[in-house]
N, C-alpha and C positions, 0 to 999 in steps of 0.2 A: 027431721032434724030436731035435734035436741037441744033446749035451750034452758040452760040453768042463770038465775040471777046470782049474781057477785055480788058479795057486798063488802064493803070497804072498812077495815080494823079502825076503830078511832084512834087520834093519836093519842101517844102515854103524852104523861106528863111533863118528863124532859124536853120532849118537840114542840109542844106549846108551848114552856119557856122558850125556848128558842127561837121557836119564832114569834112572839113578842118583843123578845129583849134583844136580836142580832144588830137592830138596825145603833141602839143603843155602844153596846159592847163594839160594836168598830168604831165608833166616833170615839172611845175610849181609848183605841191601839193608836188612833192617828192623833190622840191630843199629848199623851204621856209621850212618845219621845219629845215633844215640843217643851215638856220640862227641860227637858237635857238638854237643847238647845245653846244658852246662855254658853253654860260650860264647855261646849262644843267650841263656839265662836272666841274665845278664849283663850281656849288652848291653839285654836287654830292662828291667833295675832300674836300670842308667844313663840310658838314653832317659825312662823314667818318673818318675827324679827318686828313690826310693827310696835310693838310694846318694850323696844331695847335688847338689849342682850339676854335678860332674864330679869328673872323678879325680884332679886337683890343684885346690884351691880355692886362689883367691893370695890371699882376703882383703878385706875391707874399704875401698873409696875414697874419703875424702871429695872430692867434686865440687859447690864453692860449699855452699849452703846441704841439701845433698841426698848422700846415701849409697849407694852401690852394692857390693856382694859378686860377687867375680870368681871365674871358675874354668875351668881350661882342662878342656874336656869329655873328650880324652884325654892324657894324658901321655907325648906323643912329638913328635918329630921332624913337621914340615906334610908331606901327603902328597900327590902329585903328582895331578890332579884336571882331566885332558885338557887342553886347549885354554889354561884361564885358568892353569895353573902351578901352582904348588902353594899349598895353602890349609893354615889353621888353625881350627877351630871354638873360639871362647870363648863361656861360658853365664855370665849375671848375674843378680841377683835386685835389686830396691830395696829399700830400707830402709821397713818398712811408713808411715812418717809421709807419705811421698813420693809414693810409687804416684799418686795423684788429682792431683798436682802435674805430673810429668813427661809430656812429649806425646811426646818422641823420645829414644833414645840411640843416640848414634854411638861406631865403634872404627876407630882408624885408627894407623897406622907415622908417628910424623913429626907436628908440629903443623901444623894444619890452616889456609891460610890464611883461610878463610870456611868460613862453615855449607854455601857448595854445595859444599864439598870436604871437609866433617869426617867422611867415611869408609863403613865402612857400615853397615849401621843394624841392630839389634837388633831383634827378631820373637818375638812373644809377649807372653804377658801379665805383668806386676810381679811374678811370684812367681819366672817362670821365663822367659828373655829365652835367645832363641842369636841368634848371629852368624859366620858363615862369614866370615873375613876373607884375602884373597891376602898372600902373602909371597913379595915378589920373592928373585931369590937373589943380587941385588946389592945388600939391605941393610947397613947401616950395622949391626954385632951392638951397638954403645954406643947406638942409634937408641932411642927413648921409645916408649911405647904412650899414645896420645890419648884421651882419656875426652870428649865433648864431650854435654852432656845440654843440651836445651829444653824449655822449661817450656811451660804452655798461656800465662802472662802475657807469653809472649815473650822472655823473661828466658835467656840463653844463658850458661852455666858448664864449664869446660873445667878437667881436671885429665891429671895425668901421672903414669906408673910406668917405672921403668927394664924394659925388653925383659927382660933378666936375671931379674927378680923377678915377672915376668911369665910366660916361658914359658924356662924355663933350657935345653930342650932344643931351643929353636928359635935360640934363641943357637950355642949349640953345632954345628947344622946349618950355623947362616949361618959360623961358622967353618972349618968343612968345606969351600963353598962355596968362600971365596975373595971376595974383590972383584972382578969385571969392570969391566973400564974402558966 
């Protein structure tokens, strides 16, 4: 039999870092998300409602015989959202008399001239309603925000807020903006 010795390549360079520094570099992957953390828990007591309706609440709307509590979910500028433009999230809650009253609420730029155009519709239950609404960027910034609610007896009530007192930073963007012809 024949027996030849083997002998074994030293490791390059890179392998020795490596294995020097592995034990290192994963204690790295497991600390940095733990930056992200905070912001996690955060957004996580926003979404669930802990923290109010959102992070600017505008307040109270009477709408006809019926009550609604407004609040824009973040307090910024609408944020660009592919295709459709840029959007705004508002969150509502009704006024507890109401809930078993109300069948729809609409939110919309501009009064609305028919219920097939009063905006878009609010999702969730009475306690806690969102709405993703688009915000062109040739708005009018003096332009109203349309409250339009339906009732189950058919009965339709529509109220207004100035845009400004609405979402002041969305004002401010559409000034940014400009007017396009």
């Amino acid at each position: 039999m024949n027996k030849t010795a083997t002998v074994k390549p030293s490791p390059s360079p890179l392998s020795r870092l490596w294995h020097k520094w592995r034990f290192h570099i994963n204690v790295l992957l497991v600390l940095i998300p733990l930056g992200f953390m905070p912001k996690y828990f955060a957004d996580a007591a926003l979404f669930r409602g802990d923290m109010g309706l959102g992070q600017r609440e505008i307040g109270e709307v009477p709408v006809g015989p019926w009550r609604i509590t407004l609040a824009e979910q973040r307090n910024e500028a609408p944020m660009p959202n592919g295709n459709l433009g840029y959007t705004k999230n508002f969150n509502a809650a009704l006024c507890t008399a109401c809930k078993d009253q109300v069948k729809a609420t609409y939110l919309r730029i501009g009064k609305p001239r028919s219920l097939r155009t009063a905006g878009v519709i609010f999702f969730g239950s009475g306690y806690r309603m969102g709405a993703q609404m688009i915000i062109p960027a040739d708005t009018d910034p003096k332009a109203d925000l349309w409250i339009t609610m339906e009732g189950w007896d058919g009965s339709v009530h529509q109220a207004s807020i100035p845009l400004e007192q609405a979402s002041p930073l969305t004002v401010a963007w559409l000034n940014k903006q400009g007017v396009k012809p």
